[in-house]
C-alpha positions in Angstrom: 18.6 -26.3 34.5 17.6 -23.8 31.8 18.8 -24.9 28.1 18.3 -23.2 24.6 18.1 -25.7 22.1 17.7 -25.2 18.6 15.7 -27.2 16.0 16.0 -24.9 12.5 18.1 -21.9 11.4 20.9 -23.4 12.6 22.4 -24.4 8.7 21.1 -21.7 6.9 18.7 -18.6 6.9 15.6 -20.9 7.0 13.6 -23.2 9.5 13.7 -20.6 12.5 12.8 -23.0 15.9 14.2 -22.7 18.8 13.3 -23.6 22.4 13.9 -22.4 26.4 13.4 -25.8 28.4 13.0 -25.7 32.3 12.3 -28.3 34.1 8.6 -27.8 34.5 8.4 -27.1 30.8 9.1 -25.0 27.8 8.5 -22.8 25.1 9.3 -22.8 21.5 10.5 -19.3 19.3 9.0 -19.1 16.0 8.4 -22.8 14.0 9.2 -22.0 10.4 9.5 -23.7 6.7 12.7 -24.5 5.3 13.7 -23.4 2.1 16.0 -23.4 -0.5 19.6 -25.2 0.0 18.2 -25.8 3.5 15.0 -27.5 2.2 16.8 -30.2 0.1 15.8 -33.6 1.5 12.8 -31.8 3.0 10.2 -32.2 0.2 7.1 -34.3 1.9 5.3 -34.6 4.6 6.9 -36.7 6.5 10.5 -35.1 6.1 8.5 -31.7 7.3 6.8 -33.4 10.0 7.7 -32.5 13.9 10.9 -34.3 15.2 11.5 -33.4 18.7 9.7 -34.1 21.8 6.5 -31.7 22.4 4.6 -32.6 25.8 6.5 -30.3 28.0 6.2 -27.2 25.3 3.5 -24.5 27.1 2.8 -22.4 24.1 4.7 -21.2 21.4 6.1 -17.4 20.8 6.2 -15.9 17.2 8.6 -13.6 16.3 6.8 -12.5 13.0 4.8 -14.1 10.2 7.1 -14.5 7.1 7.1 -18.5 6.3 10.3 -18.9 7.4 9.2 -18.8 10.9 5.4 -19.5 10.9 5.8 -22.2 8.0 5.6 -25.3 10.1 2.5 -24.3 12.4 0.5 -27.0 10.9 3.1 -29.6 11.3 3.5 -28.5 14.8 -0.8 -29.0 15.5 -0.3 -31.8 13.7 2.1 -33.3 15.9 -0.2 -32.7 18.9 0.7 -29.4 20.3 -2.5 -27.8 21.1 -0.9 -24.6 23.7 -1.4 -20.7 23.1 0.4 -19.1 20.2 1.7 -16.0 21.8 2.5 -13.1 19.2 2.3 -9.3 18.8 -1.2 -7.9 18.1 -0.1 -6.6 14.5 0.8 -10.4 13.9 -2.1 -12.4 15.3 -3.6 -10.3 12.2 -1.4 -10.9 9.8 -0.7 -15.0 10.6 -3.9 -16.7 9.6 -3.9 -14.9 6.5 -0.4 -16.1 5.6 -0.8 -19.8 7.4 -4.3 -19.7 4.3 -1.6 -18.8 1.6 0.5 -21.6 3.3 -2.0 -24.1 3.0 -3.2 -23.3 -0.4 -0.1 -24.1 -1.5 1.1 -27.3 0.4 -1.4 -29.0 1.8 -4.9 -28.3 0.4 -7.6 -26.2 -1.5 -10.0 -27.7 0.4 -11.9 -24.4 1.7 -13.9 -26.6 4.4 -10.5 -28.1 5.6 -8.6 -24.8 5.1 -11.5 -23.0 7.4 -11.5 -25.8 10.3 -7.9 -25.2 10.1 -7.9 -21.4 10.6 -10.0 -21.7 13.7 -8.0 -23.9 15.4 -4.8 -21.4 15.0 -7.4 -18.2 15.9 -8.7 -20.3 19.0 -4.9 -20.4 19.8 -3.8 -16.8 19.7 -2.6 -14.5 22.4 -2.1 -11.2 21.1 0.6 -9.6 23.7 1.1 -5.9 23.3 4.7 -4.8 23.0 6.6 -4.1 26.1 4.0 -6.0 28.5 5.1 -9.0 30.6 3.1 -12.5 29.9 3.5 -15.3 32.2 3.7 -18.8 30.6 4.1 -20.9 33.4 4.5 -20.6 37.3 5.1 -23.6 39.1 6.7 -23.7 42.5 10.3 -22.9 42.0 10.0 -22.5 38.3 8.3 -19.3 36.7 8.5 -18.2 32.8 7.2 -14.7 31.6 7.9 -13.5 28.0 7.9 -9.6 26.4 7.7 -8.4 23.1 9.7 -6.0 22.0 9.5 -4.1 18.3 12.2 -5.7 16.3 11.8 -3.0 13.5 12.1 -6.1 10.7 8.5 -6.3 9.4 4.9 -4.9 11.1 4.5 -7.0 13.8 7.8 -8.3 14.4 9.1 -8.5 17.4 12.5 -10.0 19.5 11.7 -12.5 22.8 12.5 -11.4 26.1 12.2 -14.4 28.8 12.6 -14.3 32.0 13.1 -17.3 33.6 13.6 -19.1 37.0 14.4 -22.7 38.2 15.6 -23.2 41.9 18.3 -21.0 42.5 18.6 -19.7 38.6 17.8 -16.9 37.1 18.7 -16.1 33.5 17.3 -13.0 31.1 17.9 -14.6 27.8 16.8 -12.9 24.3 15.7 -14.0 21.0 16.0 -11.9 18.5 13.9 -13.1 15.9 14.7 -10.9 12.5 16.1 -7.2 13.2 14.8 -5.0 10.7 17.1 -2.4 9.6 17.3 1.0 11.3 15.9 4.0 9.1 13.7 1.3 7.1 10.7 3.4 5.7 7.4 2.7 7.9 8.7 1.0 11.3 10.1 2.6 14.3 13.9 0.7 14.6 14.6 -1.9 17.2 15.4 -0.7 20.7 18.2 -2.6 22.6 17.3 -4.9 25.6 17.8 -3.4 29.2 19.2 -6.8 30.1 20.2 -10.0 28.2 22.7 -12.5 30.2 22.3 -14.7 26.8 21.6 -14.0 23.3 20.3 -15.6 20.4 21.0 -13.4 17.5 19.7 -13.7 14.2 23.2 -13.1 11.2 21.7 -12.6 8.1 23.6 -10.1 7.0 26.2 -10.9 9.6 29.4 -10.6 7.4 28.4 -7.0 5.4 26.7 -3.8 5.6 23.7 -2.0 3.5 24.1 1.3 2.2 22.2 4.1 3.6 18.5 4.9 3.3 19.6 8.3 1.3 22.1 6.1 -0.7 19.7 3.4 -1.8 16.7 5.6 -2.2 19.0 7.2 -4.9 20.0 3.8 -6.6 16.3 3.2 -6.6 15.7 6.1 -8.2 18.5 5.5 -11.0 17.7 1.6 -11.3 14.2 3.2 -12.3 14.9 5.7 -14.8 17.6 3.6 -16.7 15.1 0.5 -16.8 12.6 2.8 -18.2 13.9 4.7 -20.7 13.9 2.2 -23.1 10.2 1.2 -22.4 11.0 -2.0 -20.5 9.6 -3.9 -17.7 11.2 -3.5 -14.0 10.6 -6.7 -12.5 10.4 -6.5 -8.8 10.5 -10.0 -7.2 9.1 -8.9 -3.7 8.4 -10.6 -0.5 4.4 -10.3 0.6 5.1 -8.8 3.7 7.7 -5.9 4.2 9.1 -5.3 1.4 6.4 -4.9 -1.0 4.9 -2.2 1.3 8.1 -0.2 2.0 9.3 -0.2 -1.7 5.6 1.3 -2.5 5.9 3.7 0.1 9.4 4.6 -1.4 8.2 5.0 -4.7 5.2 7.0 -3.9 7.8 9.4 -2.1 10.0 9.4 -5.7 6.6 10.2 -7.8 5.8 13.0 -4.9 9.3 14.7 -5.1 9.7 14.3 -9.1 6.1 14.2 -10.5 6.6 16.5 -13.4 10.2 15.4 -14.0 10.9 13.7 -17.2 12.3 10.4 -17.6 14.8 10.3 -20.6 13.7 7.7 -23.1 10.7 7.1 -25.4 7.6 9.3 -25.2 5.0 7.4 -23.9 1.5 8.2 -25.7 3.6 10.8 -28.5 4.1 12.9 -24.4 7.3 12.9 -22.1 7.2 9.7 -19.6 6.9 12.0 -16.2 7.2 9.9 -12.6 3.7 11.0 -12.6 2.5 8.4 -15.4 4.8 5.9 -14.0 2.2 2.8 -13.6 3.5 0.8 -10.4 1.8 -3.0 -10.4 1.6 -5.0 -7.6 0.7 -8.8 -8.6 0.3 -10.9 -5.9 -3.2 -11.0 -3.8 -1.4 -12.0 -0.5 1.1 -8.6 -1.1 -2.2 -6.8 -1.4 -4.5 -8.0 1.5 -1.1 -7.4 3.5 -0.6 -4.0 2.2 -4.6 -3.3 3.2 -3.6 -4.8 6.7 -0.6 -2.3 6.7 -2.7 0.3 6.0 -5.0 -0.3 8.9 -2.4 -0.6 11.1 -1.2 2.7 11.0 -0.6 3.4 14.7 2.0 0.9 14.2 4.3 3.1 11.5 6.6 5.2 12.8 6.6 9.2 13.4 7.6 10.1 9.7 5.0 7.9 7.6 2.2 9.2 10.0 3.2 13.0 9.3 2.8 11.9 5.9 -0.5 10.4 6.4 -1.6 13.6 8.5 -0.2 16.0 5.0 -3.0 14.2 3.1 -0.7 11.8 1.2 -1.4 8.2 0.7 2.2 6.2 0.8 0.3 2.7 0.3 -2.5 3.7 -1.7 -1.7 6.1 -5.0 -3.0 6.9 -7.6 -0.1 4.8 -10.1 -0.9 1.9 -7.6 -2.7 -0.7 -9.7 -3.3 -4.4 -7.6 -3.7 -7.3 -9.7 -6.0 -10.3 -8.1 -7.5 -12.5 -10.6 -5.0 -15.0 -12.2 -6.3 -14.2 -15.6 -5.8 -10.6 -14.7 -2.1 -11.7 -14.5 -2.1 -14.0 -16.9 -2.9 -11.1 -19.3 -0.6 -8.6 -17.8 1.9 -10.8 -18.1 1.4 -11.0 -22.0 0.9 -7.6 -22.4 3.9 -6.2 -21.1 6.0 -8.7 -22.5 5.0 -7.9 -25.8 4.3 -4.0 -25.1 6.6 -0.7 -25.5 5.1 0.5 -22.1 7.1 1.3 -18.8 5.6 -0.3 -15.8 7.2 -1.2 -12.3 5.7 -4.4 -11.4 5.7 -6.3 -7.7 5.5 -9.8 -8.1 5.7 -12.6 -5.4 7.8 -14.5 -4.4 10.6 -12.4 -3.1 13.0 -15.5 -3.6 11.7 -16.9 -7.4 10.9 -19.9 -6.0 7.2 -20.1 -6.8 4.7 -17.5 -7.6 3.3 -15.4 -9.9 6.7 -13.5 -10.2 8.1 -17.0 -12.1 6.0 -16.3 -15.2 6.9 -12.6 -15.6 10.4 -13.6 -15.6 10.0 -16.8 -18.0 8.3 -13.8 -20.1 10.8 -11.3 -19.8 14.1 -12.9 -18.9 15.2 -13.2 -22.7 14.3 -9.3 -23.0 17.5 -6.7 -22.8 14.6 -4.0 -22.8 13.9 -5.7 -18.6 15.3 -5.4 -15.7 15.0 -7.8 -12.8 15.7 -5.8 -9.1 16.1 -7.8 -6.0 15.9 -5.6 -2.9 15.8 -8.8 -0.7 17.9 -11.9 0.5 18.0 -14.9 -1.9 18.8 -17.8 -0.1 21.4 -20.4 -1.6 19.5 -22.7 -4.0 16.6 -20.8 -4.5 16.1 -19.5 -8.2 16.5 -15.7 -7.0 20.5 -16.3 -5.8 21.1 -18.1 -9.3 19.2 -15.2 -11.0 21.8 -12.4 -9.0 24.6 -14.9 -9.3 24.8 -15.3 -12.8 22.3 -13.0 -14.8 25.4 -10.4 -14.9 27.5 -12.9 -16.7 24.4 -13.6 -19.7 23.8 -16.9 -17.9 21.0 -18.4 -17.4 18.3 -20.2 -14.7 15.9 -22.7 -14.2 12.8 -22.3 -13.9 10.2 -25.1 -13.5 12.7 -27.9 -15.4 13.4 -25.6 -18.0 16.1 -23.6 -18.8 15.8 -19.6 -19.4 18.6 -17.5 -20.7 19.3 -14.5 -19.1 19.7 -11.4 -21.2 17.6 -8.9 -18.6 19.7 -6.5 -16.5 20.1 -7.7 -12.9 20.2 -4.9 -10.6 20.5 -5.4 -6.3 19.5 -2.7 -4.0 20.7 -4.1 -0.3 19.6 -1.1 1.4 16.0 -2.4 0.9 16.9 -5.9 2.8 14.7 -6.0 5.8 17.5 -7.7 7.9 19.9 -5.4 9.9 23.6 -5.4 8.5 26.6 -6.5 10.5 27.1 -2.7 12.2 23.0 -2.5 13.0 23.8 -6.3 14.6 26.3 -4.8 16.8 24.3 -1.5 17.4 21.7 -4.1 19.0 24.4 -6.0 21.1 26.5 -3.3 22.4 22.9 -1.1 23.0 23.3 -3.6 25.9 24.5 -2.1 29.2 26.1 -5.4 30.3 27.4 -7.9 27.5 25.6 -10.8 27.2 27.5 -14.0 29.2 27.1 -15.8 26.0 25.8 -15.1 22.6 24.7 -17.7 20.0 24.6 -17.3 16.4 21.8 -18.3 14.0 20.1 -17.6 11.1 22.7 -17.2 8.8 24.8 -18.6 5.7 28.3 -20.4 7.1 30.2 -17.3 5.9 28.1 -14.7 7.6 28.2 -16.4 10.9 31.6 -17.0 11.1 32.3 -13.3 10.5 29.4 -12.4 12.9 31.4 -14.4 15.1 34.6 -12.7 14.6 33.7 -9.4 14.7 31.3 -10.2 18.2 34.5 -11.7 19.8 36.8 -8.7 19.4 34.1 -6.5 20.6 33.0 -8.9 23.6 35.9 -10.4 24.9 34.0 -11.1 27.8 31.4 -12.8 26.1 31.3 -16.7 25.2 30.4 -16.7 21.4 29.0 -19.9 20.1 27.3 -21.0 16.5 24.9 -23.8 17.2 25.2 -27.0 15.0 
């Protein structure tokens, strides 16, 4: 008998596990950190620690590296697993550097530890190349082979083809992972599956749409120029991986197409503020070694960024571009522009508010009317971000580190900048099918969004057996 079962992102947005069993054994998709609302309860070791049975899993597939999936690797070795860690090639790159960020944080600084660590998970890789065929295990009646396909959500990512056979079965059943949303600056978009008899389908955004990419490249540009005309701070809490490097590569395109264009508001240095002068900060060493690794990835980016490349301009590496590393570097950024009359965009992680350096810009600048805070990502229920978007329109306030900040900062949202795929991409992706899936599970989302997912899924597949996991 072939069964899905699912051990995270089955509450929430957070946790992403999930594993094909066979009877001569199975794999497990992605193995990722709770957080937030889902992470209450989860705050040691122990409650993080592996609680399902391991000895028949053969090797474990990653859909992409943001924590979320990859968080609870080390667990997982810890627990005894000791199979291959099958991934895309752009991701067997990009994973021990965020596992080391991982580590830093929750476990250890201990560089000797940190190192053995690292090894163990490089020992382990399998970089796959997309669209190749991988056999996992083939044992008399009982064969599974896996294939990557680009998932269009973040470099690397990819959705889970298995095919799998046991006696007389035979199932095609698809993972989704994270579906990036189509027209996303950088990434070529997701390509439907030739075949999926059942679906597990990531819902994120299940329950709304995102604007267009010319729609929000406009609201970007207007967020911009209202936040700096009064020689504030736009605060940019970004996620390492994704959206740090497709917001710079939008920008760069606004300073290309409007260099010389001045910004209404206060001269800066007794001359106009052009786009030109526009200083664009990104804080946060793990957004910067990724954004080097996106840079030498370029085969990977899709047709339009490599024309760019090609016309001699530099979409992740500008001349405004200034990288902050050193944490007294931040430390003094932090009180300079706080207490400064000069316009800067600044990238801080984490993308959610929920640690980072991005936490002391905003207990800096919340209390400022002269800054802006712009999310252009999810914020997860319980996390500081949602309470931030929730209430900052209202003059509320948040917590942040057991103390309370008001909010007096203008809270803008850009959705069109959310790596997920909206409710009409989701359904792009499923009805790109030729045949409709036999059944399709829902996962990775809040309640709200699945149920809708769900909705919507079943008056388009009637057909189709529609389930959300609990």
């Amino acid at each position: 008998m072939i069964q899905i079962k699912h051990h995270g992102a089955v509450k929430g947005v957070t946790g992403s596990c999930h594993e094909l069993c066979l009877p001569a054994g199975g794999i497990l998709i992605d193995c990722g950190l709770f957080q937030g609302q889902d992470a209450k309860g989860r705050s040691s070791a122990s409650d993080l620690a592996i609680d399902f049975p391991l000895s028949h899993i053969r090797a474990l597939v990653v859909t992409h590296v943001h924590i979320d999936h990859v968080g609870r690797i080390p667990y997982l070795l810890a627990a005894g697993f000791d199979g291959p860690i099958i991934c895309s090639g752009p991701s067997a790159i990009m994973l021990p550097e965020i596992l080391e960020d991982a580590l830093k944080i929750g476990f250890t600084r201990d560089r000797q530890l940190i190192e053995r660590f690292l090894d163990r998970i490089r020992e382990r890789l399998v970089p796959v190349p997309y669209n190749q065929w991988h056999s996992v295990l083939s044992e008399a009646d009982c064969s599974l082979s896996v294939r990557l396909q680009r998932a269009g959500h973040i470099l690397g990512s990819a959705y889970v083809e298995c095919d799998a056979r046991s006696g007389g079965e035979a199932e095609r059943i698809v993972f989704s992972g994270d579906l990036g949303a189509p027209h996303s600056p950088l990434l070529p978009e997701a390509v439907p599956p030739e075949r999926a008899d059942r679906l597990v389908i990531e819902s994120t955004y299940g329950d709304k749409d995102h604007e267009d990419r010319a729609t929000r490249r406009y609201r970007l540009k207007q967020v911009l120029e209202h936040a700096l005309a009064d020689g504030g701070t736009v605060l940019v809490p970004a996620f390492s991986i994704g959206r740090t490097q497709e917001l710079l590569y939008e920008i760069e395109g606004l300073i290309a197409e409007f260099g010389d264009e001045a910004i209404e508001g206060e001269p800066l240095d007794d001359k106009p503020l052009t786009w030109s002068r526009l200083q664009i900060v990104v804080d946060s060493p793990l957004a910067a070694e990724f954004t080097r690794i996106y840079r030498r990835l370029k085969p990977y980016w899709d047709d339009e960024a490599r024309a760019l490349v090609s016309a001699g301009r530099h979409p992740l590496s500008f001349d405004q571009l200034t990288v902050i590393n050193s944490h007294e570097d931040h430390l003094n950024a932090v009180d300079y522009l706080a207490k400064s009359h000069r316009p800067c965009v600044v990238l801080a992680g984490s993308g959610m508010c929920a640690g980072g350096r991005v936490v002391n810009y905003l207990q800096a600048m919340l209390g400022d009317a002269r800054n802006d805070v712009l999310f252009v990502g999810y914020q997860a229920s319980g996390t500081p971000g949602r309470d931030i978007l929730t209430y900052g329109p209202q003059g509320g306030w948040v917590e942040l580190d057991g103390e309370r900040y008001d909010i007096q900062a203008r809270v803008h949202q850009v959705g069109g900048y959310s790596a997920h795929a909206g409710q009409s991409d989701l359904l792009r992706f499923v009805e790109g099918i030729p045949e409709a899936p036999l059944e399709i599970r829902v996962v990775h989302g809040d309640a709200d969004a699945k149920a809708a997912f769900k909705q919507v899924l079943e008056l388009r597949f009637p057909g189709s057996k529609v389930v959300i996991p609990v």
